[in-house]
mmCIF file as gemmi writes it, N, C-alpha and C atoms, coordinates in Angstrom:
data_model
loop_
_atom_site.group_PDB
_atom_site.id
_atom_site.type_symbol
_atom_site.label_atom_id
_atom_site.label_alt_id
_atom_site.label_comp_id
_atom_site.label_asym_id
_atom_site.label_entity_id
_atom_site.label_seq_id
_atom_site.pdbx_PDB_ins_code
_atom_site.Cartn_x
_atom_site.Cartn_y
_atom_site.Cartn_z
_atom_site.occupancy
_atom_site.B_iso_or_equiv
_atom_site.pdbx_formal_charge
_atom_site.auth_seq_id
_atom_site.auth_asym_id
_atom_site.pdbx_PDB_model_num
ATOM 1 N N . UNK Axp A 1 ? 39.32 -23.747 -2.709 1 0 ? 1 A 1
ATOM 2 C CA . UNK Axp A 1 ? 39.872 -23.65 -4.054 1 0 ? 1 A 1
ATOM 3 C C . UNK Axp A 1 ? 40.227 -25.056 -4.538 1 0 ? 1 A 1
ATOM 4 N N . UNK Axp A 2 ? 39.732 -25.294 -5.803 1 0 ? 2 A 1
ATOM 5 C CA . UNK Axp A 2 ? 39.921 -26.846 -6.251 1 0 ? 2 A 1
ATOM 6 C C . UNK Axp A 2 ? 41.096 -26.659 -7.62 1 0 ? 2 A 1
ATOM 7 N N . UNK Axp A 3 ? 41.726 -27.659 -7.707 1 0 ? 3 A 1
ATOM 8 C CA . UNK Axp A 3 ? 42.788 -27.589 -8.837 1 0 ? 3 A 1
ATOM 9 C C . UNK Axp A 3 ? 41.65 -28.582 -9.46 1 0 ? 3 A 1
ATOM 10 N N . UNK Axp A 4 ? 41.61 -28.787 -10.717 1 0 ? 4 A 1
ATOM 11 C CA . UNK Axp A 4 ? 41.407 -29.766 -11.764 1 0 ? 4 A 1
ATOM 12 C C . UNK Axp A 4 ? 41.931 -29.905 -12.862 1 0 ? 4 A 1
ATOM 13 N N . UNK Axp A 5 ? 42.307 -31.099 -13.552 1 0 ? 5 A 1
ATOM 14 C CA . UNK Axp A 5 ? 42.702 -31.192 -14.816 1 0 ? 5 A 1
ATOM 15 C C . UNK Axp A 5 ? 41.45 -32.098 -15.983 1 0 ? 5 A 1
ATOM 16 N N . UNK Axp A 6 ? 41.757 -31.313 -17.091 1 0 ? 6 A 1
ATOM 17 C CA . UNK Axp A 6 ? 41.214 -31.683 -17.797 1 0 ? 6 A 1
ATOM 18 C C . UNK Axp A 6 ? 41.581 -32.397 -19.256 1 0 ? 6 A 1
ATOM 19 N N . UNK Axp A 7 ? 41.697 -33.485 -19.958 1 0 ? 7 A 1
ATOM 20 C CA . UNK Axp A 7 ? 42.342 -33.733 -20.917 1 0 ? 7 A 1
ATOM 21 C C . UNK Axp A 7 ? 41.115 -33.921 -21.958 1 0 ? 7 A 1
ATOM 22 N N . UNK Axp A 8 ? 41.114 -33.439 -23.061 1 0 ? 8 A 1
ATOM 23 C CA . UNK Axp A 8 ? 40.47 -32.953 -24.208 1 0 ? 8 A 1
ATOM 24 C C . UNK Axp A 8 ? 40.84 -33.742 -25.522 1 0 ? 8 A 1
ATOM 25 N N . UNK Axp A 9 ? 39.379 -34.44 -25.947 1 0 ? 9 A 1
ATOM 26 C CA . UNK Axp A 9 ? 39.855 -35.727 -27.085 1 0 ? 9 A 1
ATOM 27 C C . UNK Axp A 9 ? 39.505 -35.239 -27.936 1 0 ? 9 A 1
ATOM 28 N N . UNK Axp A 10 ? 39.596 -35.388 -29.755 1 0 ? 10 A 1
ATOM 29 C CA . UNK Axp A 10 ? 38.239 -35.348 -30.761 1 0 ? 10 A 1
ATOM 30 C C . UNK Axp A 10 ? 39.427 -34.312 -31.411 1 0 ? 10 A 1
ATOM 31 N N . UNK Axp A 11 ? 38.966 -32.892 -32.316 1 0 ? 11 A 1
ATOM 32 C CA . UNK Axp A 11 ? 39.651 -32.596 -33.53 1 0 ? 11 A 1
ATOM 33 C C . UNK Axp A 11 ? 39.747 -31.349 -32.121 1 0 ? 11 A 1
ATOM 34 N N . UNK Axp A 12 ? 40.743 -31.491 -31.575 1 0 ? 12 A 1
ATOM 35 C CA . UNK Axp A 12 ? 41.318 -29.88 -30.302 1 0 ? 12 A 1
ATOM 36 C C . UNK Axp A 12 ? 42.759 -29.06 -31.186 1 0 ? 12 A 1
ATOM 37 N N . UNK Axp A 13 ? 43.211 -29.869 -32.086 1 0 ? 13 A 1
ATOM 38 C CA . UNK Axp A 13 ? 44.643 -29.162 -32.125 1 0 ? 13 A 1
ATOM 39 C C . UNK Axp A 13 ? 44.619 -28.669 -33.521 1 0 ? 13 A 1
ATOM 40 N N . UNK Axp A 14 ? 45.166 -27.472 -33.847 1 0 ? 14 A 1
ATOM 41 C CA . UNK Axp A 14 ? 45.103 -26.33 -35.19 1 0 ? 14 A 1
ATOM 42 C C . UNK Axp A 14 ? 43.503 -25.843 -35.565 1 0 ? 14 A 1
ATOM 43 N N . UNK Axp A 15 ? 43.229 -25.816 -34.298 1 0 ? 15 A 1
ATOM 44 C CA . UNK Axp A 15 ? 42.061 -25.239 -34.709 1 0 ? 15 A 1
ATOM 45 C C . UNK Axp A 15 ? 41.564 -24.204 -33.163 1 0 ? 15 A 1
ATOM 46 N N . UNK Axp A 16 ? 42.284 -24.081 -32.611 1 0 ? 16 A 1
ATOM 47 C CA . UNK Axp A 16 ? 42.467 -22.346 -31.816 1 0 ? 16 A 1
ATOM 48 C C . UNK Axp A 16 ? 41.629 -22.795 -30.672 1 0 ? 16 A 1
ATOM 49 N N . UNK Axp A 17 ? 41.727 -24.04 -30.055 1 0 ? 17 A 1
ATOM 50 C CA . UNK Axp A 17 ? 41.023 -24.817 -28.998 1 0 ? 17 A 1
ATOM 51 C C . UNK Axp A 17 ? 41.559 -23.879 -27.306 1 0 ? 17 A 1
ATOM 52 N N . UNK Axp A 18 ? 43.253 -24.03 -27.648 1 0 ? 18 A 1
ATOM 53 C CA . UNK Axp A 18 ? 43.98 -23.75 -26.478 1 0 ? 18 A 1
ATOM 54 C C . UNK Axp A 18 ? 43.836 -21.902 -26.487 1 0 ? 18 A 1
ATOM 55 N N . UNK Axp A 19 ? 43.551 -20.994 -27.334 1 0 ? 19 A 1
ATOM 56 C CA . UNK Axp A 19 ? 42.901 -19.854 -27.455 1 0 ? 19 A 1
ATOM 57 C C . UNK Axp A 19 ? 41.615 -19.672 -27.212 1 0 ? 19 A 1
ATOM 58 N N . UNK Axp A 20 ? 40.679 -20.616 -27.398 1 0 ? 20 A 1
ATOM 59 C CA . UNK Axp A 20 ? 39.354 -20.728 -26.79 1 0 ? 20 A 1
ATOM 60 C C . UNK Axp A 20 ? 39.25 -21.134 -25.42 1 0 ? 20 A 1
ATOM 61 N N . UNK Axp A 21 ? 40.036 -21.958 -24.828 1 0 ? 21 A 1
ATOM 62 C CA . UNK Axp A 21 ? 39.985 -21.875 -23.711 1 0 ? 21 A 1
ATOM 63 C C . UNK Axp A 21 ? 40.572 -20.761 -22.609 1 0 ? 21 A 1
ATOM 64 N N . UNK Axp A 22 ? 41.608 -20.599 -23.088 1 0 ? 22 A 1
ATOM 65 C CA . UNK Axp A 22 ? 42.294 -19.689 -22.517 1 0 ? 22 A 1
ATOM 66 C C . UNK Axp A 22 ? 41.319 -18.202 -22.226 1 0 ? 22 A 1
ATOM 67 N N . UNK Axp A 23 ? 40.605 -18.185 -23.403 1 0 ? 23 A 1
ATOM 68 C CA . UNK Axp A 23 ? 39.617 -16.551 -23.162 1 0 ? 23 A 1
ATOM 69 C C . UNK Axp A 23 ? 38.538 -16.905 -21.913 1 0 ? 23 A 1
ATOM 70 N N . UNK Axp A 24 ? 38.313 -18.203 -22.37 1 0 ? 24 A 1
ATOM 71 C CA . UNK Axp A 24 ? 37.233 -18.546 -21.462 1 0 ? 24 A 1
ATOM 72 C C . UNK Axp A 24 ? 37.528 -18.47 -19.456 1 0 ? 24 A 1
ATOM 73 N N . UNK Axp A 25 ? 38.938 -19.668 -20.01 1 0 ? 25 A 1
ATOM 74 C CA . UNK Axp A 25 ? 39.26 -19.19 -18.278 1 0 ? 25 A 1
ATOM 75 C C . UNK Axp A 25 ? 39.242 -17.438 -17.766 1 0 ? 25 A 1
ATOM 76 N N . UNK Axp A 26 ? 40.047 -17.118 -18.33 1 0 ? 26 A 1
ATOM 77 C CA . UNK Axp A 26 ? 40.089 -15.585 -18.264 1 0 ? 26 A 1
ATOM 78 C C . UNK Axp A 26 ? 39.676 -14.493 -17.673 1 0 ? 26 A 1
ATOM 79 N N . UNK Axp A 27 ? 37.557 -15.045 -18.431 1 0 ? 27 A 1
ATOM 80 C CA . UNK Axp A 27 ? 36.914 -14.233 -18.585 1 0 ? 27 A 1
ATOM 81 C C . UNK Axp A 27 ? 36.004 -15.043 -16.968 1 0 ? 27 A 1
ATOM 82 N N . UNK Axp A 28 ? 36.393 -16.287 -17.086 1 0 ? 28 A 1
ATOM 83 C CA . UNK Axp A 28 ? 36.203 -16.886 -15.536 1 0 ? 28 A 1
ATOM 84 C C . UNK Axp A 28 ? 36.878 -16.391 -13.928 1 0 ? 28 A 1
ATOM 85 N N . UNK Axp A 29 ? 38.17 -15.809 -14.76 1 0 ? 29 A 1
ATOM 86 C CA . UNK Axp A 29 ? 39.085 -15.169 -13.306 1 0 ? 29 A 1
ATOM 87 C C . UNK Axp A 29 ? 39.623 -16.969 -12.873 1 0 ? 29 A 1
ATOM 88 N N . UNK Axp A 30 ? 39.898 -17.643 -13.627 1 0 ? 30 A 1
ATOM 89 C CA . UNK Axp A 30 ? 40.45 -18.968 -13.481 1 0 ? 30 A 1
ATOM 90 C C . UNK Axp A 30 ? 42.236 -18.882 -13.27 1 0 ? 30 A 1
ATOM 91 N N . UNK Axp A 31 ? 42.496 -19.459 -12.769 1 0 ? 31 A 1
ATOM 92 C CA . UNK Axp A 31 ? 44.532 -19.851 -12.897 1 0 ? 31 A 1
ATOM 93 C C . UNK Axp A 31 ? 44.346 -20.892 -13.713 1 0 ? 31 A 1
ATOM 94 N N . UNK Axp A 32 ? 45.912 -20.725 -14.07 1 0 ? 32 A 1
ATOM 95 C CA . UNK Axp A 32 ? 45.762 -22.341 -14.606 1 0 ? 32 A 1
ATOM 96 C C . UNK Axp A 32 ? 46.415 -22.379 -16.28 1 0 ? 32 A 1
ATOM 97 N N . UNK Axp A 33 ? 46.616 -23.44 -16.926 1 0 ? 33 A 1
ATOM 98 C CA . UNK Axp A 33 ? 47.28 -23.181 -18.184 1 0 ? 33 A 1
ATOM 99 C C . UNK Axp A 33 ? 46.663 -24.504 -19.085 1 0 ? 33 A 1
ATOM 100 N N . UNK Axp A 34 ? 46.962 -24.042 -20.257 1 0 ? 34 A 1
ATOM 101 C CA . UNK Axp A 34 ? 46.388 -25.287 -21.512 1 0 ? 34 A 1
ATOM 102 C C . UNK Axp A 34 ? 47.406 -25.361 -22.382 1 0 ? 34 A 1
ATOM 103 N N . UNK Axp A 35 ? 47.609 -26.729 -22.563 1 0 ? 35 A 1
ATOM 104 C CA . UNK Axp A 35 ? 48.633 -27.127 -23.861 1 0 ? 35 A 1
ATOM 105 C C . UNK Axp A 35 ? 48.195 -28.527 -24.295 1 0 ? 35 A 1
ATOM 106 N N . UNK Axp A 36 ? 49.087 -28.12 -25.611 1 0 ? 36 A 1
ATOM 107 C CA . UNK Axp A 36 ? 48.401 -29.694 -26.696 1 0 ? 36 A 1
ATOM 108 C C . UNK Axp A 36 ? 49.555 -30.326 -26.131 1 0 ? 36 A 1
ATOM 109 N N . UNK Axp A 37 ? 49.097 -31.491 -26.246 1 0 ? 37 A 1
ATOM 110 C CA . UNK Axp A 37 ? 49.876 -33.051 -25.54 1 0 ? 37 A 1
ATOM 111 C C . UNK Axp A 37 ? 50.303 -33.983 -26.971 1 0 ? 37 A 1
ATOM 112 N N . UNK Axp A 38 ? 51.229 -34.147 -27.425 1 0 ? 38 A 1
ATOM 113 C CA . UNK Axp A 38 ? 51.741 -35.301 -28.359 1 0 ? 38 A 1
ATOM 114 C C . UNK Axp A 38 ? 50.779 -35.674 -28.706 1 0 ? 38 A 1
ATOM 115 N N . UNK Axp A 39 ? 50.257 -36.496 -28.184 1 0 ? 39 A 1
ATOM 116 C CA . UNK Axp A 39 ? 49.134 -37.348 -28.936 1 0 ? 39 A 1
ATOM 117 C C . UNK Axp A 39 ? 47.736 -37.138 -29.526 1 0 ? 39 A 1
ATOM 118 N N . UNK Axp A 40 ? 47.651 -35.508 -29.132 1 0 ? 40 A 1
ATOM 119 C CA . UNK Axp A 40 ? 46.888 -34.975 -29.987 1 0 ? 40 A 1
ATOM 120 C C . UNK Axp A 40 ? 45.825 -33.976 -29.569 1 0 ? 40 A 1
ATOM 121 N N . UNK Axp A 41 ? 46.031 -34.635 -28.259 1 0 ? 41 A 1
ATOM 122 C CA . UNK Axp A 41 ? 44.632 -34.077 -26.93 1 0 ? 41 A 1
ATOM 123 C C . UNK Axp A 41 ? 45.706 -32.515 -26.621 1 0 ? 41 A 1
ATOM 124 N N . UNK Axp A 42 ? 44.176 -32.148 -25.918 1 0 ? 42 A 1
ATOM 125 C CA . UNK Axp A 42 ? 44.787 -30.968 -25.314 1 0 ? 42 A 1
ATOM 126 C C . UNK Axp A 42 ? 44.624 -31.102 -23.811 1 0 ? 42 A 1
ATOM 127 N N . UNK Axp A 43 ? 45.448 -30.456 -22.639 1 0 ? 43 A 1
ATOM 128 C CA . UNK Axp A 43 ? 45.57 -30.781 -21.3 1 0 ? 43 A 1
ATOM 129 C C . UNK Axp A 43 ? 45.09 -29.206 -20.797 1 0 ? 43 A 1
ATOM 130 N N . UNK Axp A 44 ? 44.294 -28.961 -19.872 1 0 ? 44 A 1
ATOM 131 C CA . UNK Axp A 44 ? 44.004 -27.81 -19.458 1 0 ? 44 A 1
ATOM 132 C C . UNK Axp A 44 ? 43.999 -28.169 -17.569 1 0 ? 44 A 1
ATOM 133 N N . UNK Axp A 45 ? 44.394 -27.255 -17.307 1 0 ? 45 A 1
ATOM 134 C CA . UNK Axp A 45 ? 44.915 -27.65 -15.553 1 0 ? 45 A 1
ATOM 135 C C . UNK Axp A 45 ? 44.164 -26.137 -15.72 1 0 ? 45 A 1
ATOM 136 N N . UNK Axp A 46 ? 43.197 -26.269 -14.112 1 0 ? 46 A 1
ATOM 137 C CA . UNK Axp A 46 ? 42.443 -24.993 -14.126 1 0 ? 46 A 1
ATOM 138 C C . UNK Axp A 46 ? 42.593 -24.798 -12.477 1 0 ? 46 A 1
ATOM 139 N N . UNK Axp A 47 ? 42.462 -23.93 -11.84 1 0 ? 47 A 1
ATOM 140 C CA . UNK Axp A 47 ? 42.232 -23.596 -10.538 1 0 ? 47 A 1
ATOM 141 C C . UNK Axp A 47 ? 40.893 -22.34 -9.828 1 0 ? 47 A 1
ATOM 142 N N . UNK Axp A 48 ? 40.309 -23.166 -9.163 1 0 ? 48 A 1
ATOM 143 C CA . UNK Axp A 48 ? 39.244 -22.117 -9.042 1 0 ? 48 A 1
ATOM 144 C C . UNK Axp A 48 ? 38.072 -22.807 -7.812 1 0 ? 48 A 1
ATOM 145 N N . UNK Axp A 49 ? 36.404 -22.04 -7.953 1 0 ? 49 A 1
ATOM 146 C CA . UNK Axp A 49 ? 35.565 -22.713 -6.917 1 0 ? 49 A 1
ATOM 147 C C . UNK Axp A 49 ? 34.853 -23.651 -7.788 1 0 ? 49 A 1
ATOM 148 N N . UNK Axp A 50 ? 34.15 -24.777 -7.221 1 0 ? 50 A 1
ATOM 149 C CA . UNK Axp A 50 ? 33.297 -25.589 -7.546 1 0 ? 50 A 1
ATOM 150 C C . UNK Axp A 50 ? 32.701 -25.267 -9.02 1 0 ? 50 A 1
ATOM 151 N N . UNK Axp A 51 ? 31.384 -24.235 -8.868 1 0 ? 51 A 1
ATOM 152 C CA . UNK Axp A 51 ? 30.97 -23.548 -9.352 1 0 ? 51 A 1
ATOM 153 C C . UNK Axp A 51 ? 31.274 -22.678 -10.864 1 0 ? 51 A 1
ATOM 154 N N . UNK Axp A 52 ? 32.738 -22.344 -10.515 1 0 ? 52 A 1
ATOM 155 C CA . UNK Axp A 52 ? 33.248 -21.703 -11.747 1 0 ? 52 A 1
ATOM 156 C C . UNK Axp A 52 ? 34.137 -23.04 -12.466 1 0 ? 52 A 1
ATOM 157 N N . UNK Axp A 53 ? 34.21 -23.726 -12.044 1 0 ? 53 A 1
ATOM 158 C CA . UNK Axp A 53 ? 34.87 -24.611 -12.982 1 0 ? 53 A 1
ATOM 159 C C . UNK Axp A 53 ? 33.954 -25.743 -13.384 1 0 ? 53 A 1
ATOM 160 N N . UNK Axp A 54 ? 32.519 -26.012 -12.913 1 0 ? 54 A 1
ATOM 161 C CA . UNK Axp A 54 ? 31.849 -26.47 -13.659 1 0 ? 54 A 1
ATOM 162 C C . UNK Axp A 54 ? 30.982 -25.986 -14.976 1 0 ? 54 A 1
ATOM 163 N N . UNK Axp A 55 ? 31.41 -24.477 -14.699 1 0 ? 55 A 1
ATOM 164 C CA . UNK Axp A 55 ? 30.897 -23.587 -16.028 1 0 ? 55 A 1
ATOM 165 C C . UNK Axp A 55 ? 32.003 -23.801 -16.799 1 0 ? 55 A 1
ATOM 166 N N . UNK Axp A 56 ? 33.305 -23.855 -16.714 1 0 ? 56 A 1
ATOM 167 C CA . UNK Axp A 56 ? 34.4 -23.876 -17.572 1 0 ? 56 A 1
ATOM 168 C C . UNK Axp A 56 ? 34.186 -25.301 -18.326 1 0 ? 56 A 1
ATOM 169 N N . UNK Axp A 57 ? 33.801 -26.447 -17.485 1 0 ? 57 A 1
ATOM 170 C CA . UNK Axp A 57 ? 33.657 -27.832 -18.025 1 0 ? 57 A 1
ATOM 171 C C . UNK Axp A 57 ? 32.572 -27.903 -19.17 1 0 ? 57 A 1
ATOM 172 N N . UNK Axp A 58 ? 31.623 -26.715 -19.064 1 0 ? 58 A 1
ATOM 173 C CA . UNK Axp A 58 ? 30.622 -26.825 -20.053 1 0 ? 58 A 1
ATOM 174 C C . UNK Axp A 58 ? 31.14 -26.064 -21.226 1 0 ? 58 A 1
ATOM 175 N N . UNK Axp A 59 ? 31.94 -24.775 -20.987 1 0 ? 59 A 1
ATOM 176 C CA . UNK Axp A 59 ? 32.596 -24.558 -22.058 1 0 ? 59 A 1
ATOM 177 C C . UNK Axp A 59 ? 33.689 -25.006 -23.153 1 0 ? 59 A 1
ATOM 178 N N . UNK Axp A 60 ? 34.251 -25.985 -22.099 1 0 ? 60 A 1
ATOM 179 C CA . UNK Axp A 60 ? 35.283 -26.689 -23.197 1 0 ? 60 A 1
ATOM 180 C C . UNK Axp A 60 ? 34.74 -27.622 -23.171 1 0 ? 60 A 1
ATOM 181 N N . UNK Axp A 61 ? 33.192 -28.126 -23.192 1 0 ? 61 A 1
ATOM 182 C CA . UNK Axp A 61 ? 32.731 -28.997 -23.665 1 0 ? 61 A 1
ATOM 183 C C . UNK Axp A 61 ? 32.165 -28.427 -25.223 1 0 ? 61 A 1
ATOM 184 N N . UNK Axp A 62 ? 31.991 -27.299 -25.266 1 0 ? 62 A 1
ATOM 185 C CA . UNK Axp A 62 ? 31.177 -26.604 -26.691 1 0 ? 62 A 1
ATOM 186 C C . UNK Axp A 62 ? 32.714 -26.16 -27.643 1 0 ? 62 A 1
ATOM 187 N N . UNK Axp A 63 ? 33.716 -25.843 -26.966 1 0 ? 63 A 1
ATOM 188 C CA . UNK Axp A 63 ? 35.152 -25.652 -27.641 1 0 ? 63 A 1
ATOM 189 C C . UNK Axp A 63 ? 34.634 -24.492 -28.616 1 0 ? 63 A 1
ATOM 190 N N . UNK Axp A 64 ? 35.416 -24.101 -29.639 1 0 ? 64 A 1
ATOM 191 C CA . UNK Axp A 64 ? 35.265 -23.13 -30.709 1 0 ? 64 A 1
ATOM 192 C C . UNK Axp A 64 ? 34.697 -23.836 -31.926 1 0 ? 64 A 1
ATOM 193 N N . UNK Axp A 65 ? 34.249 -23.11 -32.879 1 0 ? 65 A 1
ATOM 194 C CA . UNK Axp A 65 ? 33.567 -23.494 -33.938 1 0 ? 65 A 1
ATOM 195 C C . UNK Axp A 65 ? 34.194 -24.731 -34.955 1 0 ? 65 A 1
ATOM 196 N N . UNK Axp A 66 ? 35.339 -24.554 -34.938 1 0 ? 66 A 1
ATOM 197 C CA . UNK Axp A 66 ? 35.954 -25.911 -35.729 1 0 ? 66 A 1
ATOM 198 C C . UNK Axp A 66 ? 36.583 -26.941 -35.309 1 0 ? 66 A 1
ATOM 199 N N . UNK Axp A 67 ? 36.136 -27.298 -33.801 1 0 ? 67 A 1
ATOM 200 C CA . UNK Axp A 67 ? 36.498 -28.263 -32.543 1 0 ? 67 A 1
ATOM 201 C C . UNK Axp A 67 ? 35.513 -28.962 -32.82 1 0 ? 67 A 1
ATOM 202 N N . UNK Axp A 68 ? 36.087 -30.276 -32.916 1 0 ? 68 A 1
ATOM 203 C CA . UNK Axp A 68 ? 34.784 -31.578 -32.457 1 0 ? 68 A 1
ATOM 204 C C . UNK Axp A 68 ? 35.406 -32.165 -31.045 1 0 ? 68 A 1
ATOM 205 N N . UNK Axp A 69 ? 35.007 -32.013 -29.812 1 0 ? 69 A 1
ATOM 206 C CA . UNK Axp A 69 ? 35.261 -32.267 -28.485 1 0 ? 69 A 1
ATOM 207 C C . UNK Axp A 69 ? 34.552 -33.884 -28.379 1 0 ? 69 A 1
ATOM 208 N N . UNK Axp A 70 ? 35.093 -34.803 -28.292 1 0 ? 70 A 1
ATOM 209 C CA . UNK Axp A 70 ? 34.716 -36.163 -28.398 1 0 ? 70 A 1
ATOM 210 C C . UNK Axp A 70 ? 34.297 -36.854 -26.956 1 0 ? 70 A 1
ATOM 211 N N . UNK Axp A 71 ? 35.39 -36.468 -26.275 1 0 ? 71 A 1
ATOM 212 C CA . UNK Axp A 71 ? 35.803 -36.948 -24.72 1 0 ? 71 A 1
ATOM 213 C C . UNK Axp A 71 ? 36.554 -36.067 -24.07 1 0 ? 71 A 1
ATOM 214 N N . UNK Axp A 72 ? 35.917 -35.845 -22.765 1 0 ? 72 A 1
ATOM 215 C CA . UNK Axp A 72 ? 36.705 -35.416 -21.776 1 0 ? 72 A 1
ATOM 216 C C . UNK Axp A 72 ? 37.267 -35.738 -20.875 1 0 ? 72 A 1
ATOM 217 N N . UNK Axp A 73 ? 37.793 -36.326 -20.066 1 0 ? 73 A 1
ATOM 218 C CA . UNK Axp A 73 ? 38.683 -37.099 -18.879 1 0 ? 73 A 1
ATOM 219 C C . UNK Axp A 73 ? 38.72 -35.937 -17.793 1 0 ? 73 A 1
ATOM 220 N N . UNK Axp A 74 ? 38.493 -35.481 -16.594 1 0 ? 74 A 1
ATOM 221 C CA . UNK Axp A 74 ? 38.22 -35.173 -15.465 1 0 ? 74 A 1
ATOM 222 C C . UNK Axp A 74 ? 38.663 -35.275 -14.438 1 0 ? 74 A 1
ATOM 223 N N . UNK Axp A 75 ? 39.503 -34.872 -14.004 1 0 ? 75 A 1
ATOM 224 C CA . UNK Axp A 75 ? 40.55 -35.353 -12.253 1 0 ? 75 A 1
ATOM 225 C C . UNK Axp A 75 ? 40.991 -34.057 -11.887 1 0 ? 75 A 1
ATOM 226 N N . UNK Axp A 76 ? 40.116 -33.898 -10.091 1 0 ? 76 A 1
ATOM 227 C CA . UNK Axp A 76 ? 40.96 -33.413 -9.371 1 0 ? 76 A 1
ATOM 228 C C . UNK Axp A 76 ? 42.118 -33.903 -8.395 1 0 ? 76 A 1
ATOM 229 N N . UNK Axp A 77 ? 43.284 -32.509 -8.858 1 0 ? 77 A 1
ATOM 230 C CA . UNK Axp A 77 ? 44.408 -33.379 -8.693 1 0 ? 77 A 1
ATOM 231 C C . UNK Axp A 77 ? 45.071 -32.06 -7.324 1 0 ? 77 A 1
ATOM 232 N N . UNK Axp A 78 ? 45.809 -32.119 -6.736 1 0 ? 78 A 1
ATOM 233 C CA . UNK Axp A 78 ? 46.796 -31.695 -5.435 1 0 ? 78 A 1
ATOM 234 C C . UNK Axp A 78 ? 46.995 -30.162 -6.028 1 0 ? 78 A 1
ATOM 235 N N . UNK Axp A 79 ? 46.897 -29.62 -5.149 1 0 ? 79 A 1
ATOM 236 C CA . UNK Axp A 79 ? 46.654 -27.783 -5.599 1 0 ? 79 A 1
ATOM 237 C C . UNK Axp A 79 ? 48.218 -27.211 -6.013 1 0 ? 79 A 1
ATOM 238 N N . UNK Axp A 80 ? 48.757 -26.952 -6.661 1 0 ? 80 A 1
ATOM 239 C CA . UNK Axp A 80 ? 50.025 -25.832 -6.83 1 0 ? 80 A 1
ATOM 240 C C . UNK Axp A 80 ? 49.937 -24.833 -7.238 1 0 ? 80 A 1
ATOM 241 N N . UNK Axp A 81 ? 51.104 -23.799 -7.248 1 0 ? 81 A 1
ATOM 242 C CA . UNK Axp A 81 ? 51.27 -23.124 -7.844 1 0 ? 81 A 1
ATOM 243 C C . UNK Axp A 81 ? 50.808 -22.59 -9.345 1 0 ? 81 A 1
ATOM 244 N N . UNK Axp A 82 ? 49.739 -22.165 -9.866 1 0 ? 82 A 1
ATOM 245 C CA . UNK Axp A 82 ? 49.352 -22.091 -11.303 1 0 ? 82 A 1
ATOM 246 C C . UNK Axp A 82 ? 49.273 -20.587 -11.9 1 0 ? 82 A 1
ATOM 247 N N . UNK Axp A 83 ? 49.617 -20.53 -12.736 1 0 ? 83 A 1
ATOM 248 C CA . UNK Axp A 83 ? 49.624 -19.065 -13.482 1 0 ? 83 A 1
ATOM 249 C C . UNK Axp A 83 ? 48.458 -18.121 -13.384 1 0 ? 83 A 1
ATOM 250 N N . UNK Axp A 84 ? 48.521 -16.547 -13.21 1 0 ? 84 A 1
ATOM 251 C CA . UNK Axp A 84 ? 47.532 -16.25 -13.434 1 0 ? 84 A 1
ATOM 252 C C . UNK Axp A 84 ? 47.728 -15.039 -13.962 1 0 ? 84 A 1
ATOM 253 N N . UNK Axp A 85 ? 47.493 -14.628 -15.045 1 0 ? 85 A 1
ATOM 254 C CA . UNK Axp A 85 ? 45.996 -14.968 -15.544 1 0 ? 85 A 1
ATOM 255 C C . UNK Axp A 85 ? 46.375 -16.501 -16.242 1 0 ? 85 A 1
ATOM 256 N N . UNK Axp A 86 ? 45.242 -17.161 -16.605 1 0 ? 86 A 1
ATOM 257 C CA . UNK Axp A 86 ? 45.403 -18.571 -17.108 1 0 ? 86 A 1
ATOM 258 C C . UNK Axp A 86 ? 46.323 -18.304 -17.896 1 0 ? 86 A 1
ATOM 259 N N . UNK Axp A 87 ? 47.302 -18.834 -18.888 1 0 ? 87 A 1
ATOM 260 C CA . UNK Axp A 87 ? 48.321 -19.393 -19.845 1 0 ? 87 A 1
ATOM 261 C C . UNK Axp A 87 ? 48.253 -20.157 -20.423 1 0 ? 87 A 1
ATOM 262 N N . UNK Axp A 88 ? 48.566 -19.984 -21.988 1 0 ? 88 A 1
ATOM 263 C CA . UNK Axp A 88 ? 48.762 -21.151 -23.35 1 0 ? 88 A 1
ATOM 264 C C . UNK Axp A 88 ? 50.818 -21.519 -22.928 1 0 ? 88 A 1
ATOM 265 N N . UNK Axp A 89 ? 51.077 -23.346 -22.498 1 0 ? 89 A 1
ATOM 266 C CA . UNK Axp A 89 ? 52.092 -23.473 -22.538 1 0 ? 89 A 1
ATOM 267 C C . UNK Axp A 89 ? 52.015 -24.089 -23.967 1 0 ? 89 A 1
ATOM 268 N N . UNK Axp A 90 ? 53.578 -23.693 -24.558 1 0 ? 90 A 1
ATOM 269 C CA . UNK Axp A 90 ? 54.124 -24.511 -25.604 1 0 ? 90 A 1
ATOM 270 C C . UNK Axp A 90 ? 54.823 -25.323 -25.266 1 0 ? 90 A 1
């Protein structure tokens, strides 16, 4: 089981990014939670196999219809405790 985080650049926030992901993990059987970060990005911490989280990387690479996804940033990071089913934090 791999933890990864993901931080999300380009137009992610008021436009239902952290709801698009969230279905997506979901529908992946992913842990894990997404929230917008101050500065504008969105942060998605996911938990899962190889495999399913490189399908998740392609999906929040396509985001929802009024997302422009610019950059993604990529790190696996030390496994914890993560929500499940995935979670939108505020």
């Amino acid at each position: 089981m791999l933890t990864r985080k993901y931080l999300i650049f380009g137009i992610v926030q008021g436009v239902g990014y952290r709801a698009f992901a969230q279905s997506v993990a979901q529908s992946l059987k992913l842990s894990g939670y997404v929230r917008n970060l101050p500065d504008g990005s969105v942060e998605c911490v996911a938990q899962g196999s190889e495999e399913v989280l490189s399908r998740f990387y392609e999906r929040l690479r396509e985001g929802p219809p009024l997302a422009r996804v610019s950059e993604i940033q990529v790190k696996d990071i030390a496994g914890e405790d993560l929500p499940f089913p995935f979670a939108i934090k505020r």
